[in-house]
N, C-alpha and C positions, 0 to 999 in steps of 0.2 A: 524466421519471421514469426510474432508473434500471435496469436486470438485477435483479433478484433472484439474491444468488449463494447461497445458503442456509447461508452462514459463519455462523458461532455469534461471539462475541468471542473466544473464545478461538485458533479458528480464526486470526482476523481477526489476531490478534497475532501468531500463528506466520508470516505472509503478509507483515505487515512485516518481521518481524523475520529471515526467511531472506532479502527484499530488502537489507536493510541490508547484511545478512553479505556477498551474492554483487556485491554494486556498490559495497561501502564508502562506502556513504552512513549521513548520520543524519537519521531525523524525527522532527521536536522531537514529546514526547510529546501535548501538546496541539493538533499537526497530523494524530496518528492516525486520528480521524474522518473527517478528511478523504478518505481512499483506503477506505473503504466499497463502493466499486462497483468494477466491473475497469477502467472506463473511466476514472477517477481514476487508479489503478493504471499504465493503460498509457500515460497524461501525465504521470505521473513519470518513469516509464523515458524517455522520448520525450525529456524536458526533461534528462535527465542530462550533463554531462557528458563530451565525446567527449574 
């Protein structure tokens, strides 16, 4: 079970959607669920592109 990060959706979209800006990535919209928790979150960054 994951953190509880008390993000709202809306939240949750601004969290993607500053990631995309600051790394120049895209997640396809029906992958956005998927980074719900930080630890999702910080396996993207992880997995990015060096």
């Amino acid at each position: 079970m994951g953190i509880d990060t008390g993000w709202d959706s809306l939240n949750h979209l601004k969290i993607i959607s500053e990631l995309e800006s600051a790394y120049k990535i895209r997640v396809a919209d029906n992958d956005i669920e998927k980074y719900g928790e930080m630890k999702a979150i910080v396996d993207l960054y992880k997995n990015l592109p060096k």
